[in-house]
C-alpha positions in Angstrom: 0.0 0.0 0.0 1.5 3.4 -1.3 0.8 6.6 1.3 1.1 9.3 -1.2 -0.9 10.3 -4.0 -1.3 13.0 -6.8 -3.0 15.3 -4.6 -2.7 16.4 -1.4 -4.8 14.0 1.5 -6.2 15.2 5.1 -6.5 11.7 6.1 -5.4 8.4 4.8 -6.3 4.9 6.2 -4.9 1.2 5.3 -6.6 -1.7 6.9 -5.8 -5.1 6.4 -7.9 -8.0 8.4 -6.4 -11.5 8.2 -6.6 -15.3 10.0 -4.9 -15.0 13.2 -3.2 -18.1 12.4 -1.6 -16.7 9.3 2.0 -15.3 10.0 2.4 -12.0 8.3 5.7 -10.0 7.4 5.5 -6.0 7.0 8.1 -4.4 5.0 7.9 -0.3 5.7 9.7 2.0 3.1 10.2 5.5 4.1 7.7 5.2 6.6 8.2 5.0 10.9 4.6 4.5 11.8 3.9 0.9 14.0 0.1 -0.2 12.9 -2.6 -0.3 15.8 -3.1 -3.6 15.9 -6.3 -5.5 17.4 -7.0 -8.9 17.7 -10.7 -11.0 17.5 -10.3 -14.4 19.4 -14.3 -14.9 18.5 -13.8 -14.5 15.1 -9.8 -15.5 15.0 -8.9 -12.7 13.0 -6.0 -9.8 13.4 -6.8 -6.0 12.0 -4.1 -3.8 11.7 -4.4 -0.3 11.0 -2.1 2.3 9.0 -3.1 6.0 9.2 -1.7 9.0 7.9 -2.9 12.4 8.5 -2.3 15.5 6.5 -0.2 13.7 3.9 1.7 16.0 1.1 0.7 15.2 -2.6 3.7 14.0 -4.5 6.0 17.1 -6.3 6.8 15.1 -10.0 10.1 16.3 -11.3 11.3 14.9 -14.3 13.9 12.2 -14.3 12.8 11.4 -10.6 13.3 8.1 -8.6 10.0 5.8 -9.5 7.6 6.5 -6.7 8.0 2.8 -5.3 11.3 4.0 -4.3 10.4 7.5 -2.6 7.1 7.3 -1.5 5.4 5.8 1.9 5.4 2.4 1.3 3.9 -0.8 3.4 4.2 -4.5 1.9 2.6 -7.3 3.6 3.8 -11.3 2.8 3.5 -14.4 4.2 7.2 -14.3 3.6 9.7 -12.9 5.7 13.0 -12.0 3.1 13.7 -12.8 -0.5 15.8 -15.1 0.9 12.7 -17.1 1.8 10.6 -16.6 -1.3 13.6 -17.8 -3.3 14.0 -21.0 -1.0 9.9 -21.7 -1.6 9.8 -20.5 -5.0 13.3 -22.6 -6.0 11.7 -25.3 -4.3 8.5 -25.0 -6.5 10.3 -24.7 -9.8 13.4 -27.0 -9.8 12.3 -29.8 -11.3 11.3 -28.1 -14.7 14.7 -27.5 -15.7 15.1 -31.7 -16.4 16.8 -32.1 -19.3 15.3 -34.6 -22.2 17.2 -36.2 -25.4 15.3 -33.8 -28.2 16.7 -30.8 -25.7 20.2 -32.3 -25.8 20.4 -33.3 -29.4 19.4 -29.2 -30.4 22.3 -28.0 -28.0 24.7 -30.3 -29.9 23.4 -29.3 -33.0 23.8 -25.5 -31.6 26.8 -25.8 -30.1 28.6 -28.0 -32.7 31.8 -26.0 -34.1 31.4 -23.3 -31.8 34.6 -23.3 -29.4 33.9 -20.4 -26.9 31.2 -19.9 -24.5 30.3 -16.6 -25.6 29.5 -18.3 -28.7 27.3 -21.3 -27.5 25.8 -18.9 -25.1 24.6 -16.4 -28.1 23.7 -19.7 -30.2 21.5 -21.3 -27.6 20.2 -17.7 -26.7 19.5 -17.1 -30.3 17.5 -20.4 -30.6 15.0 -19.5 -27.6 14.2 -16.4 -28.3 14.3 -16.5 -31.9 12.8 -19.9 -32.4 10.6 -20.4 -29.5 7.4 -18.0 -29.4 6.2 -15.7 -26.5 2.8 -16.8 -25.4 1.7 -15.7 -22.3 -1.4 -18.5 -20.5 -0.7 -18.1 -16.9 -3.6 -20.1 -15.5 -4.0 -21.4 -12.3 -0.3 -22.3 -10.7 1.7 -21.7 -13.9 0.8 -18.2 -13.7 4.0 -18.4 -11.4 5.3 -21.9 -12.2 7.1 -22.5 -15.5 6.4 -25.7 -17.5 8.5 -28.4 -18.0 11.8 -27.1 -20.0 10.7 -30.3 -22.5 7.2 -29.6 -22.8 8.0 -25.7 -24.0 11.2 -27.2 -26.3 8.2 -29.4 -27.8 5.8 -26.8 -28.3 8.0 -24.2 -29.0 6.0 -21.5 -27.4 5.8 -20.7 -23.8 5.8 -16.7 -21.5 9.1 -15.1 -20.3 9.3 -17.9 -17.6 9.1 -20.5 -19.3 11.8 -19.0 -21.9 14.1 -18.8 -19.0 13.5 -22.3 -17.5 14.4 -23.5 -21.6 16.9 -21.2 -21.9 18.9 -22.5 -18.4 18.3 -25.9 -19.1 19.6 -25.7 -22.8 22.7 -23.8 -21.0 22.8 -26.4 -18.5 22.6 -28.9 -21.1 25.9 -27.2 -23.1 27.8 -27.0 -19.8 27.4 -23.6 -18.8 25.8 -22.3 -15.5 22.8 -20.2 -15.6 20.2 -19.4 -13.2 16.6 -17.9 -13.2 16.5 -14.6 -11.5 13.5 -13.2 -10.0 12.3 -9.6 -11.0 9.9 -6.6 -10.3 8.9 -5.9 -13.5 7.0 -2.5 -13.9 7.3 0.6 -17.0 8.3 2.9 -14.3 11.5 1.2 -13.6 14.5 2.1 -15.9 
């Protein structure tokens, strides 16, 4: 939740209500303010409560930081660190980078006559995005889970994860280490 906005705000209010049982994680940017917290055992819910008076409206200049970066910021997760979203989401996605004979048999024919790893790399790298189509059909848990490195090399079409997870393994599979990397993607970010 962002505590800033275009214009200028007498009185600004974030409330989030969850299971007690749930273990929640708040991550404060450029803000100092603890949340009044109160608990329901009838119901077995926890509130906590975020609020801002008389907040200034944000001054745009141009080239400025993106307002992620500079404004008021609280982020809520079930996960403490990136370090324990990586472990979880590593956990979730390791076993689509298995390699398959069709995937090993297009690296040799990729890699064949090329003698440095700059040019393997740019040949394998050439293949997948060149050769293998964005498609983006993030339903259910593959909205955050790539396929199967073989079942994208088969249909040759797959969303920017699933290019990755092909594009590791095929690395993987030419003897050169690669590994997926985790991004915020937004048009505000340079």
């Amino acid at each position: 939740m962002r505590f800033r906005d275009e214009y200028p705000v007498a009185s600004m209010t974030f409330i989030l209500e969850a299971p007690a049982a749930k273990k929640l994680h708040f991550h404060q940017r450029n803000l100092d303010l603890a949340p009044e917290v109160r608990r329901d055992d009838g119901a077995g819910t926890v509130t906590w409560t975020w609020s801002l008076k008389d907040v200034e409206a944000e001054r745009p200049e141009p080239g400025m930081p993106p307002r992620e970066e500079i404004d008021p910021f609280v982020e809520v997760s079930t996960f403490e660190s990136w370090d324990a979203f990586s472990s979880w989401y590593w956990n979730l996605i390791r076993h689509q980078y298995e390699v398959d004979p069709s995937i090993l048999a297009k690296v040799a024919e990729l890699t064949s006559g090329k003698s440095s790893e700059e040019e393997k790399v740019r040949a394998i790298y050439d293949f997948v995005t060149g050769e293998v189509r964005y498609n983006a059909w993030e339903f259910g848990v593959h909205g955050f889970k790539p396929y199967n490195a073989a079942a994208i090399f088969a249909r040759r079409f797959g969303d920017c994860k699933d290019k990755a997870t092909l594009l590791c393994t095929m690395l993987g599979a030419a003897g050169i280490r690669s590994r997926p990397v985790l991004i915020h993607a937004s048009t505000n970010r340079g």
